[in-house]
Kinemage of the C-alpha trace (Angstrom):
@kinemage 1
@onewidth
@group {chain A} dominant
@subgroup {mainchain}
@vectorlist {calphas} color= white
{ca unk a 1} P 0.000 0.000 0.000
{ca unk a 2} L 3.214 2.486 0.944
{ca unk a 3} L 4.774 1.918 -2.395
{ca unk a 4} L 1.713 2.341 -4.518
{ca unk a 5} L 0.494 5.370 -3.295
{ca unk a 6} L 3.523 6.878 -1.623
{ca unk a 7} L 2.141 7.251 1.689
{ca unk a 8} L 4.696 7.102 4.636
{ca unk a 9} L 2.122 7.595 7.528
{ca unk a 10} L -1.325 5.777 7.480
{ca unk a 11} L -3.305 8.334 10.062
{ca unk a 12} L -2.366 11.227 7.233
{ca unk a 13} L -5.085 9.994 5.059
{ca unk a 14} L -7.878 11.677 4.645
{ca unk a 15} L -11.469 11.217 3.433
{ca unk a 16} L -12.022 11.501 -0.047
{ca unk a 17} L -8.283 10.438 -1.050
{ca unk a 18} L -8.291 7.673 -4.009
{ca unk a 19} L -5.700 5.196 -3.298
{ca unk a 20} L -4.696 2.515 -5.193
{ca unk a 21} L -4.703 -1.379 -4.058
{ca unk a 22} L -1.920 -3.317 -5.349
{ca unk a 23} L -2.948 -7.261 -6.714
{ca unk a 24} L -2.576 -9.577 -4.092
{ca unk a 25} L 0.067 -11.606 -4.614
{ca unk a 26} L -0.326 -14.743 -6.627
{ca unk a 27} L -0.837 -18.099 -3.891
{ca unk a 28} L 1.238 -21.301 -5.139
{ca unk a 29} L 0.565 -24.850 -4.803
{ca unk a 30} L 3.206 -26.677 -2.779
{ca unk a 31} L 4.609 -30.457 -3.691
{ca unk a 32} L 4.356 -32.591 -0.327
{ca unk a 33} L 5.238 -35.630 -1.651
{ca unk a 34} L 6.428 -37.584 -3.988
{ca unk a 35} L 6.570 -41.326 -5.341
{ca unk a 36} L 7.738 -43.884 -7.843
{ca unk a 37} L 8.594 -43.119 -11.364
{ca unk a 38} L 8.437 -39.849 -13.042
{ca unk a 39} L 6.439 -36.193 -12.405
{ca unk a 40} L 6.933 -32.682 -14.053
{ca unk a 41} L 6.621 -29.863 -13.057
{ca unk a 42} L 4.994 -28.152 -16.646
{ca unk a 43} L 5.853 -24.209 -16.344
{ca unk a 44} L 3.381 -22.024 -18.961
{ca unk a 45} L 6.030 -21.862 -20.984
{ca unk a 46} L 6.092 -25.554 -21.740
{ca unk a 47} L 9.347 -26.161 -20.133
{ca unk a 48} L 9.749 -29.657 -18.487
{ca unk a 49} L 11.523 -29.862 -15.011
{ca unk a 50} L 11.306 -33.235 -12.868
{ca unk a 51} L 9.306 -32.500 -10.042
{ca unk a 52} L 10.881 -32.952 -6.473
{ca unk a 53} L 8.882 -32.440 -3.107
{ca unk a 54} L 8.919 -28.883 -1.616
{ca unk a 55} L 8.711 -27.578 -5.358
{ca unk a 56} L 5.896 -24.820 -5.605
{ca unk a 57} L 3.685 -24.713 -8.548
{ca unk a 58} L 2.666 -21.317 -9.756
{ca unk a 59} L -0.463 -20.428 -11.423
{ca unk a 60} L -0.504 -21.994 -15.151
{ca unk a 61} L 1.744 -24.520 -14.557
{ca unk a 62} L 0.769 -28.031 -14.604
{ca unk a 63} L 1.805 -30.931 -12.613
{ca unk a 64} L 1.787 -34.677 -14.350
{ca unk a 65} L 2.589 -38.033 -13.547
{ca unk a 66} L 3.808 -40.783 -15.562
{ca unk a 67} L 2.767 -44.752 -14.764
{ca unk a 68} L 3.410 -45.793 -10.777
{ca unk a 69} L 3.940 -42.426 -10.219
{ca unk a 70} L 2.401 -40.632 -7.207
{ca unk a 71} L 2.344 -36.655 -6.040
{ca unk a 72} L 0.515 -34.913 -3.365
{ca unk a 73} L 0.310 -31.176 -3.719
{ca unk a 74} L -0.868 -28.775 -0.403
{ca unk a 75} L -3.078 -25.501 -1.828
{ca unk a 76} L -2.931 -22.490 -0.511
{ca unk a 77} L -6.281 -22.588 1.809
{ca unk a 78} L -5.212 -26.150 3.160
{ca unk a 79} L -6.542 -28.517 0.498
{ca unk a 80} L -4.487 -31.732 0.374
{ca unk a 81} L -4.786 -32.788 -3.561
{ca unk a 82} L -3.354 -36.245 -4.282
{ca unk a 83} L -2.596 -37.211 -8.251
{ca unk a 84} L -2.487 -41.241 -8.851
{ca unk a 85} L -0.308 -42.357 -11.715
{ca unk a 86} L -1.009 -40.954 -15.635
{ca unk a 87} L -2.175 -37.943 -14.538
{ca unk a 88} L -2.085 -34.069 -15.419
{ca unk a 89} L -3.418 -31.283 -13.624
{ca unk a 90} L -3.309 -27.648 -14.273
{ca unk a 91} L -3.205 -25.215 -11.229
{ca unk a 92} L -5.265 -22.143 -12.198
{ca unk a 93} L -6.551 -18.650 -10.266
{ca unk a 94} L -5.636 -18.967 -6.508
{ca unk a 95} L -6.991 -16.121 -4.684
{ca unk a 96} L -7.801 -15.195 -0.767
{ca unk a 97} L -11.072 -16.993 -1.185
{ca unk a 98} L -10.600 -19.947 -3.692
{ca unk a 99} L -8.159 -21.920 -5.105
{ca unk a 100} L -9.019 -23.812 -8.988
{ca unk a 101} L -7.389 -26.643 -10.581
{ca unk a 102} L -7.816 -27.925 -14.422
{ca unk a 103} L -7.942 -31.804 -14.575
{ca unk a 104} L -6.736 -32.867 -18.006
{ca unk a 105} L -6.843 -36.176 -17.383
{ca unk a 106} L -6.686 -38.747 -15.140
{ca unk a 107} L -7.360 -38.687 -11.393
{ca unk a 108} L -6.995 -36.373 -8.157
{ca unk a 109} L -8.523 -36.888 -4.430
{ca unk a 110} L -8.721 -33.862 -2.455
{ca unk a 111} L -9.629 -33.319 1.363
{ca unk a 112} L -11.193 -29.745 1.483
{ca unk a 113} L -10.953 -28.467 4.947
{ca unk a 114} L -14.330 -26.532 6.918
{ca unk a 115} L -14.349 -22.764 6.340
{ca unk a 116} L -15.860 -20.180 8.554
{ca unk a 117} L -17.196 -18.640 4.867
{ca unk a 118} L -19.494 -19.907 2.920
{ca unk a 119} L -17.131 -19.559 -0.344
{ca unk a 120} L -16.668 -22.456 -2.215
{ca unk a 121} L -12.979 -23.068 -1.477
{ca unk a 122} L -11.929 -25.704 -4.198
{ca unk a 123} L -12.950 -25.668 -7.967
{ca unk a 124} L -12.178 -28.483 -10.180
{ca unk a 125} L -12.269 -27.855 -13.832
{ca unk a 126} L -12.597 -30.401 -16.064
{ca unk a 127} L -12.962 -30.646 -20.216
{ca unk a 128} P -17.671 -32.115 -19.046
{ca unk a 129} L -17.825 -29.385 -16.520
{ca unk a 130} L -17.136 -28.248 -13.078
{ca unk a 131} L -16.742 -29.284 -9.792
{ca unk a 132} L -17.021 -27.346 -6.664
{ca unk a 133} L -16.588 -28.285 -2.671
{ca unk a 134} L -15.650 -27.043 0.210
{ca unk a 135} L -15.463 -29.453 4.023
{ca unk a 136} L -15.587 -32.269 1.560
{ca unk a 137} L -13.701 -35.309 0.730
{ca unk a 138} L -14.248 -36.647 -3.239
{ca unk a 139} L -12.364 -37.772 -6.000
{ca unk a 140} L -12.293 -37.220 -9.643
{ca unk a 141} L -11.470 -38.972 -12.846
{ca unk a 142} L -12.012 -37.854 -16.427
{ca unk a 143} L -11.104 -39.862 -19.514
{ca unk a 144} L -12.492 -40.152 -22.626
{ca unk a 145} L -14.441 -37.258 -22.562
{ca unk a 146} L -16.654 -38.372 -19.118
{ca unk a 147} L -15.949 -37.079 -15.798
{ca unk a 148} L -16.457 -39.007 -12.644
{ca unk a 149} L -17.090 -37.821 -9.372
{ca unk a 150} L -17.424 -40.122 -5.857
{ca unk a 151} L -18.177 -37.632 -3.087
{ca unk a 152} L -16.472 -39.689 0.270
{ca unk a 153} L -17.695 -36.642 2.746
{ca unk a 154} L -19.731 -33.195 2.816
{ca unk a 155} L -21.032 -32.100 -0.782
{ca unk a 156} L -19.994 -31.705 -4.198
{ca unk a 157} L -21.625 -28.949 -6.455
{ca unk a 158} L -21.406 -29.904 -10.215
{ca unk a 159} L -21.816 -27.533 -12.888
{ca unk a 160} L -22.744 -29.034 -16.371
{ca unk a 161} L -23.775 -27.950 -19.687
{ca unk a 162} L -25.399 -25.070 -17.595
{ca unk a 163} L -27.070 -27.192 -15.112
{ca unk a 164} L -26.711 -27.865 -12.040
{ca unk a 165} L -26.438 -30.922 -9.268
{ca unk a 166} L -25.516 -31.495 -5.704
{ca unk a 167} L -23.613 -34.348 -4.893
{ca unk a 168} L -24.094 -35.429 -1.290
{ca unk a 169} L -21.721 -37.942 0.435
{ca unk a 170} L -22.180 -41.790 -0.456
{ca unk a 171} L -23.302 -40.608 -3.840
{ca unk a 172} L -21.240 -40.772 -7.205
{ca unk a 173} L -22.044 -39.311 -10.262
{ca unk a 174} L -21.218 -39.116 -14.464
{ca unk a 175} L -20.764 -36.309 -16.840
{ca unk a 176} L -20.812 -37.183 -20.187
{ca unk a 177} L -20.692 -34.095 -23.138
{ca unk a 178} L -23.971 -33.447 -24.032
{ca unk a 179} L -26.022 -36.040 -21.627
{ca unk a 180} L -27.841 -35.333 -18.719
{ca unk a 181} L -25.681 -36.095 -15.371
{ca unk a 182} L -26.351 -39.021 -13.844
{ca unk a 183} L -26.213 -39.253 -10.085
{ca unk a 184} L -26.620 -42.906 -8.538
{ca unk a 185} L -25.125 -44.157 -4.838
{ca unk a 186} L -21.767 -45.095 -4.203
{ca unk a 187} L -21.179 -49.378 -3.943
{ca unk a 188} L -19.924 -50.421 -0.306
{ca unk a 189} L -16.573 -51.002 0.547
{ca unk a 190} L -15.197 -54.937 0.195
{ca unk a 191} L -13.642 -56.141 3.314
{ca unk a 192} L -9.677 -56.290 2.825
{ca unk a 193} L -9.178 -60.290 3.864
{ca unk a 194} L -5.211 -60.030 4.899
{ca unk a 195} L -3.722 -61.362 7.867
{ca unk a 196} L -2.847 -59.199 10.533
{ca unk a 197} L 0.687 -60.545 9.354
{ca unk a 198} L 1.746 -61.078 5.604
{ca unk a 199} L 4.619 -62.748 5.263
{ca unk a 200} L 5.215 -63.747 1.427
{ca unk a 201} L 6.760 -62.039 -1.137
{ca unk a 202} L 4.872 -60.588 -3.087
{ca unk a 203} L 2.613 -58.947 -1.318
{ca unk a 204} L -1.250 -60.381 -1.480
{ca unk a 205} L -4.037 -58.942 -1.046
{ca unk a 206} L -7.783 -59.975 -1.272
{ca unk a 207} L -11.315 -58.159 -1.729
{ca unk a 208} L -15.122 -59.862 -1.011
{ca unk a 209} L -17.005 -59.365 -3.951
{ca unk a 210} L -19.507 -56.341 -3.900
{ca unk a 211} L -22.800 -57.150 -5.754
{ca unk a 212} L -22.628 -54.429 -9.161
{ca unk a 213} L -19.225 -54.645 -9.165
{ca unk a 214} L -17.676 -54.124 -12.485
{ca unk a 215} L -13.954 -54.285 -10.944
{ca unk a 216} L -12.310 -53.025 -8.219
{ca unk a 217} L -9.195 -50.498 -7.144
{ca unk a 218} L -6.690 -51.120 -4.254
{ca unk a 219} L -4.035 -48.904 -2.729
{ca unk a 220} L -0.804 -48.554 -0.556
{ca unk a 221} L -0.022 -45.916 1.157
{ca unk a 222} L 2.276 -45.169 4.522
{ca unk a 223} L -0.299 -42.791 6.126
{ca unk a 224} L -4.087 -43.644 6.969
{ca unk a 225} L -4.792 -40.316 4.854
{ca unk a 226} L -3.553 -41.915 1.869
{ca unk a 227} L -1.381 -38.488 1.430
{ca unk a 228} L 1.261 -41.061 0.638
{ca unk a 229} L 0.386 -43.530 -2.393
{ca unk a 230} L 2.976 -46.007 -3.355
{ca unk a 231} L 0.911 -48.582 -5.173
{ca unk a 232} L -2.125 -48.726 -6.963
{ca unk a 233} L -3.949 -51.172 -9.130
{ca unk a 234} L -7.448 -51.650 -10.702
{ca unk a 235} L -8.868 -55.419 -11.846
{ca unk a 236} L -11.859 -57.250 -12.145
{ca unk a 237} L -10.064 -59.989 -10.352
{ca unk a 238} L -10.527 -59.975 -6.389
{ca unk a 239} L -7.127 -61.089 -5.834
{ca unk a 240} L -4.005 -58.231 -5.841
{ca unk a 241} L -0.502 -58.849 -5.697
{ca unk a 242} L 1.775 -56.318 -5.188
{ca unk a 243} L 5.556 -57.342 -5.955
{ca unk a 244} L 8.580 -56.117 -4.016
{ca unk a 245} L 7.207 -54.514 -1.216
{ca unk a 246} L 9.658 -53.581 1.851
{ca unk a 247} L 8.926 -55.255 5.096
{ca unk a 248} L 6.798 -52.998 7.342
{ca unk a 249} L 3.730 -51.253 8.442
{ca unk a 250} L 1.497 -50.032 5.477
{ca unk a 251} L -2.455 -48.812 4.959
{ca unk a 252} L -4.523 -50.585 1.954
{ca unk a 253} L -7.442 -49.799 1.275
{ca unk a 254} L -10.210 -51.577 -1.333
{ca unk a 255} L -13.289 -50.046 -3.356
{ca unk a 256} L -15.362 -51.368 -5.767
{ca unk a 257} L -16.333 -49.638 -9.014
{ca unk a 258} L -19.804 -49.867 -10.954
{ca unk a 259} L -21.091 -50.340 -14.277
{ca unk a 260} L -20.606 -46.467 -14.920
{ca unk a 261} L -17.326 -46.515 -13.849
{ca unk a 262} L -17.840 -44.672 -10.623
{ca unk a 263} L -15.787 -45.736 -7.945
{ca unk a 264} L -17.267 -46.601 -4.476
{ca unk a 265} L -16.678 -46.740 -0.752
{ca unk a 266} L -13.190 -47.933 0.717
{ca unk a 267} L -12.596 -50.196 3.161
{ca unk a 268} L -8.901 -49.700 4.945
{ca unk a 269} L -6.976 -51.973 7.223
{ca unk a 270} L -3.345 -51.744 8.693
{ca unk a 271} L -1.074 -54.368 7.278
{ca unk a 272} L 2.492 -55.810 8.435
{ca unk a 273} L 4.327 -56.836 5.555
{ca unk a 274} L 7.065 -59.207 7.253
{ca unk a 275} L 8.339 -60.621 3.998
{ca unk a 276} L 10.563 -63.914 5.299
{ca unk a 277} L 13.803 -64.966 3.397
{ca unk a 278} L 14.957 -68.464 3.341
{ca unk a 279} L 17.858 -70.330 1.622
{ca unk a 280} L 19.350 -73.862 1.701
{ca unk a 281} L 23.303 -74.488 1.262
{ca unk a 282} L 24.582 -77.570 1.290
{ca unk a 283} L 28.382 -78.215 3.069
{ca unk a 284} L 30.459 -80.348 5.166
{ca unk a 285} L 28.945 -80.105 7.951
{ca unk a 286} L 25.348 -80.709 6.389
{ca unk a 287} L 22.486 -78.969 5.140
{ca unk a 288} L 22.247 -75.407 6.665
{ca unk a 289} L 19.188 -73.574 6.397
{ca unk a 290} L 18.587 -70.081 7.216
{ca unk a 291} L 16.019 -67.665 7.244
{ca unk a 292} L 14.401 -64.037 8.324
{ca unk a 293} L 14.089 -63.935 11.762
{ca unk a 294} L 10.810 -62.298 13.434
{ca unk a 295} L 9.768 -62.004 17.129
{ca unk a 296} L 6.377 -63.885 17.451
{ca unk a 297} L 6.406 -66.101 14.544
{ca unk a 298} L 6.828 -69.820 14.299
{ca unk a 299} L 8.471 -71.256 11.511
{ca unk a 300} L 7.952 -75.121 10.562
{ca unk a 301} L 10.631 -76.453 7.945
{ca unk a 302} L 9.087 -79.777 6.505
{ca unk a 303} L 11.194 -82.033 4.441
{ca unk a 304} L 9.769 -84.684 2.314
{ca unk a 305} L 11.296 -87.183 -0.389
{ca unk a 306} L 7.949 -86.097 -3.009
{ca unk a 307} L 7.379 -82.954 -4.159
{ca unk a 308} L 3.473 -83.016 -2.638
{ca unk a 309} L 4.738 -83.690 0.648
{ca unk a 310} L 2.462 -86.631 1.229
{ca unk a 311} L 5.104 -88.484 2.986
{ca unk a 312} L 7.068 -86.246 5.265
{ca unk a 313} L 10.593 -87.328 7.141
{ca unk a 314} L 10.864 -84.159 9.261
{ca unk a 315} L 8.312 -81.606 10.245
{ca unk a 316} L 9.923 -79.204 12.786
{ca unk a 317} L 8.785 -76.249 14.562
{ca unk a 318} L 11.368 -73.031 15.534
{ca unk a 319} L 10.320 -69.624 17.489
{ca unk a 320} L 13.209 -66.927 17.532
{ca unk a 321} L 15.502 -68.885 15.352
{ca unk a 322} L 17.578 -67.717 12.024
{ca unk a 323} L 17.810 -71.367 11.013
{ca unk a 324} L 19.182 -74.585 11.567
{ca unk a 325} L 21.700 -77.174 10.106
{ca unk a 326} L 20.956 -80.643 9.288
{ca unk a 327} L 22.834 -83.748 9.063
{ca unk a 328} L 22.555 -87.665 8.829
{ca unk a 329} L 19.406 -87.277 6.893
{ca unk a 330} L 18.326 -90.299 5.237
{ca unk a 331} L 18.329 -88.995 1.265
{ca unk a 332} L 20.369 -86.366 -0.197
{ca unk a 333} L 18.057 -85.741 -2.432
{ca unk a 334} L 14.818 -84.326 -1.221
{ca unk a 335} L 12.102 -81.668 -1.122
{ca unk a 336} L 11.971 -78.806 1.314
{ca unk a 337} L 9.506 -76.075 2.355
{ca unk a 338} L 9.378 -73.357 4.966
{ca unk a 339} L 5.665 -72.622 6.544
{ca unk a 340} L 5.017 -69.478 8.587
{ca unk a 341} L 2.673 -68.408 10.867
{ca unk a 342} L 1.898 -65.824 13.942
{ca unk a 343} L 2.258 -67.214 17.381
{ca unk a 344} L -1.401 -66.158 17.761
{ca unk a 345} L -2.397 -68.201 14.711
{ca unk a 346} L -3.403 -71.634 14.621
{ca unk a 347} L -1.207 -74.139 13.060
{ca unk a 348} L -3.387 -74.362 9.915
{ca unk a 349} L -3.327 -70.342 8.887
{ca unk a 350} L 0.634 -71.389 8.093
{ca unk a 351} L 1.613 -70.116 4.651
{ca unk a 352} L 4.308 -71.183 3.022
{ca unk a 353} L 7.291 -68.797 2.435
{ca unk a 354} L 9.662 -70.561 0.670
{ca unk a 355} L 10.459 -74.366 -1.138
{ca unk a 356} L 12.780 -75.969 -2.917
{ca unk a 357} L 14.825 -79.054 -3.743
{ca unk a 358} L 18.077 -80.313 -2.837
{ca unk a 359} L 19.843 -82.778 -4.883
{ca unk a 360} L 17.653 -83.029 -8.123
{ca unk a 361} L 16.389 -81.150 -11.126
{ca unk a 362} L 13.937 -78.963 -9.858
């Protein structure tokens, strides 16, 4: 205000002055996070730049993703906006009231925080039409000319082909260019079926079927926000397997999606992902086998001379063991397999981790 209009002391003012108000400056978007393969950061200009977290994004840039790639981006009045993998966004007009994104394509999930106002604090732009929230959690797709919206909490205001629609939570809804909207309720979540404990590697993970189900769409992520994707996949299989995933804590979560392509509800659960590691060498002393230890598990190594293990010569259970070495067995040429389970499982929850055979052709 000083340097626009030259005044020095504020009480010298006087009625009837004209003063001039400088633009507010413009509010960025801020990169929070950041996962997998490649992201840009698209400046107006068209320049390229690999995106890294605590990047800002200024208004007409654009932020996209490549495949298994992952961003979260923090707006300016608090929205948390997470991008899944083959997507582009544009950020647009951020001012003290609103802040506006343009979805080229692909995917985004926002949390909109509560405001005191009653301004719509998010607007979504896409190529069918608009979407606007505010104390709301949704996400939105648009492909092939259709827009998708799943509102998760609060309301969603759509604005298409002049008309509008509400969108309250547990609703969905479809634009399509030059159709009516069509509004319908949101499927229920699956139950995630995973042990409290998953020890294999790869990483499994299994839905119930929802009745209307089309397919379904399950997530990683290190946070129970989901601020932090790391692995995403859509089938119309109920089985998901996620390969070479660290050992460790992690939140999935599981929706199903309907005949319109709308996706539903999630159900989340906390998984540990204790991957075990076992090998077999053979040497003078005998057979030594070791493996990942893991407090609280029980390991059972089972040797057998056929590979169904109908006819088994040892069946041995460890606790708090890295292995054990072998000798004076009665073959040298065998089958072997290593079954884990919890010490709060039964016996027959077991899975096995690892096989293999010693002194053949496999």
């Amino acid at each position: 205000m000083r340097d626009a209009n030259g005044v020095n002391e504020p009480r010298h003012i006087q009625p009837g002055d004209i003063l001039e108000i400088p633009p507010l400056p413009s509010l960025t978007a801020e990169v929070r996070h950041r996962e997998g393969g490649q992201a840009w950061l698209v400046k107006a200009s068209g320049e390229r730049i690999p995106l890294r977290e605590g990047m800002t994004v200024a208004p007409g840039d654009a932020v996209e993703t490549a495949a298994r790639t992952f961003v979260s981006l923090r707006l300016p009045h608090g929205e948390d906006v997470v991008l899944p993998s083959s997507s582009r966004v544009v950020v647009k007009r951020q001012d003290r009231h609103n802040s506006r994104l343009y979805l080229e394509r692909g995917e985004v999930e926002a949390r909109v925080p509560k405001q005191q106002d009653r301004h719509e604090v998010l607007n979504i732009d896409t190529p069918t039409g608009i979407v606007g929230v505010r104390g709301t959690h949704f996400r939105v797709a648009h492909a092939d000319e259709e827009t998708r919206v799943s509102t998760l909490e609060g309301l969603v205001a759509l604005n298409h082909a002049n008309r509008a629609a509400d969108v309250a939570a547990g609703r969905g809804a479809l634009m399509n260019r030059g159709q009516p909207t069509r509004v319908t309720d949101l499927l229920p979540a699956p139950r995630l079926e995973v042990a409290g404990h998953a020890f294999r590697q790869p990483l499994r993970l299994d839905l119930s079927a929802v009745e209307g189900a089309e397919a379904y769409h399950v997530q990683l992520a290190r946070d129970p926000r989901f601020q932090t994707v790391f692995r995403d996949q859509r089938s119309d299989a109920l089985s998901f397997r996620f390969d070479a995933v660290p050992g460790g804590f992690y939140y999935a979560r599981g929706s199903a999606i309907d005949a319109l392509g709308i996706e539903g509800l999630y159900g989340r659960q906390l998984v540990l992902h204790q991957p075990v590691e076992a090998s077999l060498v053979a040497g003078d002393e005998g057979y030594a086998f070791h493996w990942t230890e893991i407090p609280d598990v029980e390991y059972r190594l089972q040797l057998s001379e056929d590979e169904a293990f109908g006819d088994l010569f040892m069946d041995r259970s460890f606790t708090s063991s890295q292995g054990v070495t072998l000798s004076n067995l009665p073959t040298e040429d065998f089958f072997w397999r290593l079954k884990v389970s919890s010490l709060e499982q039964a016996p027959e929850h077991s899975v096995i981790v690892a096989s293999g055979r010693q002194g053949g052709t496999r």
